[in-house]
N, C-alpha and C positions, 0 to 999 in steps of 0.2 A: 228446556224450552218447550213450551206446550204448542201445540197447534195454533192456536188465534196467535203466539206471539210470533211464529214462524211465518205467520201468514204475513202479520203487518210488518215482518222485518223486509219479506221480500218486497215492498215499496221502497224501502230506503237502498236497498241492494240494485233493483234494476238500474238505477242512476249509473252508478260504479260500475255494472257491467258490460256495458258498451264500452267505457274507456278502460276497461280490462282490458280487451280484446286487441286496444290500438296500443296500450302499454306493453300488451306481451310478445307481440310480433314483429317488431321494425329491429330497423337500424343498428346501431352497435352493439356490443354484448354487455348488458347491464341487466344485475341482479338473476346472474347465469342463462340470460335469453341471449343467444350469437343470430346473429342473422345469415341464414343461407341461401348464398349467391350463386347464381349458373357462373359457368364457364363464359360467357359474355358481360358478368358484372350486374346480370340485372339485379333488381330488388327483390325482398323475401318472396317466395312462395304464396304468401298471402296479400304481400302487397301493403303492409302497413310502413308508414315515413317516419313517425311521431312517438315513437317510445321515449325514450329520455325525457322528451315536452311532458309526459305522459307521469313516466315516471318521478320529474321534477314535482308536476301539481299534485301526487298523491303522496309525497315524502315518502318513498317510498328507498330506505337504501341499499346498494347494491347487495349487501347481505344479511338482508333482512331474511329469516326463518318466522311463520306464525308460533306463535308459545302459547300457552293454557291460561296465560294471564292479560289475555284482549276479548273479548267478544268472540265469540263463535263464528266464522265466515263471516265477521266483518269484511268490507271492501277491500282493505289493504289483503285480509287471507284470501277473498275471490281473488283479486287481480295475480296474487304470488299462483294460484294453485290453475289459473288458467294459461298465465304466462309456462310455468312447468308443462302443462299438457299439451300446451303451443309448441313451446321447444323440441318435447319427445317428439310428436307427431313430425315437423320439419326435417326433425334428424333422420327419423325413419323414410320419409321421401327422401331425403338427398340419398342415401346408402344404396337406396331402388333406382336410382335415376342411373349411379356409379354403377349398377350390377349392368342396367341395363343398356349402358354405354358400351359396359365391357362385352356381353352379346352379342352388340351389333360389328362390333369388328371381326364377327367370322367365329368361323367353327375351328375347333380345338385343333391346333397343329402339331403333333405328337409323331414323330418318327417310331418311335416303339411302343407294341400293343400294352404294354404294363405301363408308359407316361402316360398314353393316351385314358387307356381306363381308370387311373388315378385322376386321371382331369375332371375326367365326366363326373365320379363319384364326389367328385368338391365340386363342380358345377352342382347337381342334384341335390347335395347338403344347402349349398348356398342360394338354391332355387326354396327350398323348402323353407329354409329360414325365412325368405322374403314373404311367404306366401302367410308366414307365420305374424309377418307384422304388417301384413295387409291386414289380418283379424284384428290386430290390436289397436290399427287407424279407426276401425269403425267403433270399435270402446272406449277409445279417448274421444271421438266424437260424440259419445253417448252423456261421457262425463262434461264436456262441453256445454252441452243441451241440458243437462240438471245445475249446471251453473248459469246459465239463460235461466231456467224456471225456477232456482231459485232451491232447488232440490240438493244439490251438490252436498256433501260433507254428513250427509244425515241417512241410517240405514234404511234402505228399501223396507226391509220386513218389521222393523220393531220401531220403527220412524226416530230413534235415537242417537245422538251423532257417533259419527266414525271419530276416532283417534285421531289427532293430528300427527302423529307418529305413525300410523298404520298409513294416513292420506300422505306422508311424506314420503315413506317405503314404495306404498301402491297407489299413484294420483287417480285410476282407476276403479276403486274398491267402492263396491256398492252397499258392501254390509259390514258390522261390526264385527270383528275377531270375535267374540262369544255367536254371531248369527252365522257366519261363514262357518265355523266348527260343528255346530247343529248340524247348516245344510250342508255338509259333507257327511255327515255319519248313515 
């Protein structure tokens, strides 16, 4: 896909991108989107009601996977790969919210100094893991943002598209396995 074609594709894509957004976040678990609910019931995280409606208008079906033989980031592959980075990012708040429930209820209660310091040392593992997908919230929301502009799925550096195999491994990946291997050497 050359430039001018990527350019006028993204007018046909912004359409689909806003109902990406309401497609990948609500309601029931369809086409591996689950919605997470507080401990009160509320609604997702984001707030979306209309997935299924969502999912119904773009046919989109519960297992549907993009393949090599549709269009490149056509709207049905936006909607699938924003709904994924929708879910990741979700899951990784709820897991933060669980740590952070579990801290509030007090400081480690450990009768013997070898419980006690096993505790802390898996608090501290589990403090750093969270800390570890705090970074990865703001790189899903980066890929987010190139699926708004239109950018999503196409490498940073050689403007070539990424794999749908590589975007289905890493919904995050900015560059193509040949461009990642370079910028790692």
């Amino acid at each position: 896909m050359t430039a001018n074609d990527k350019t006028a594709d993204k007018a046909v894509r912004s359409d689909a991108l806003g109902r990406a957004d309401v497609w990948a976040a609500g309601g029931e678990e369809v086409a591996g989107v689950s919605n997470v609910q507080s401990k009160q019931g509320e609604a997702d995280i984001y707030g979306h009601e209309s997935l299924i409606a969502e999912l119904e208008r773009l046919e989109i079906p519960r297992d549907y996977r993009p393949t090599d033989e549709e269009p490149f980031m056509n709207e049905r592959q936006l909607a699938y790969f924003r709904a994924k980075l929708l879910k990741w990012k979700s899951d990784i708040s709820a897991e933060a919210k669980a740590t952070l429930d579990t801290l509030k209820e007090g400081p480690i209660q450990e009768p013997d100094q070898t419980d006690r310091a096993s505790s802390e040392t898996d608090w501290a593992l589990e403090l750093r893991t969270r800390d570890r997908q705090r970074k990865l919230i703001s790189k899903i929301d980066a890929a987010l943002r190139r699926i708004e502009s239109g950018d999503y799925g196409y490498c940073e550096i050689t403007g070539e598209p990424i794999s749908l195999q590589r975007l289905e491994a890493r919904p995050i990946a900015t560059m193509t396995l040949e461009a990642q291997e370079r910028h790692e050497r």
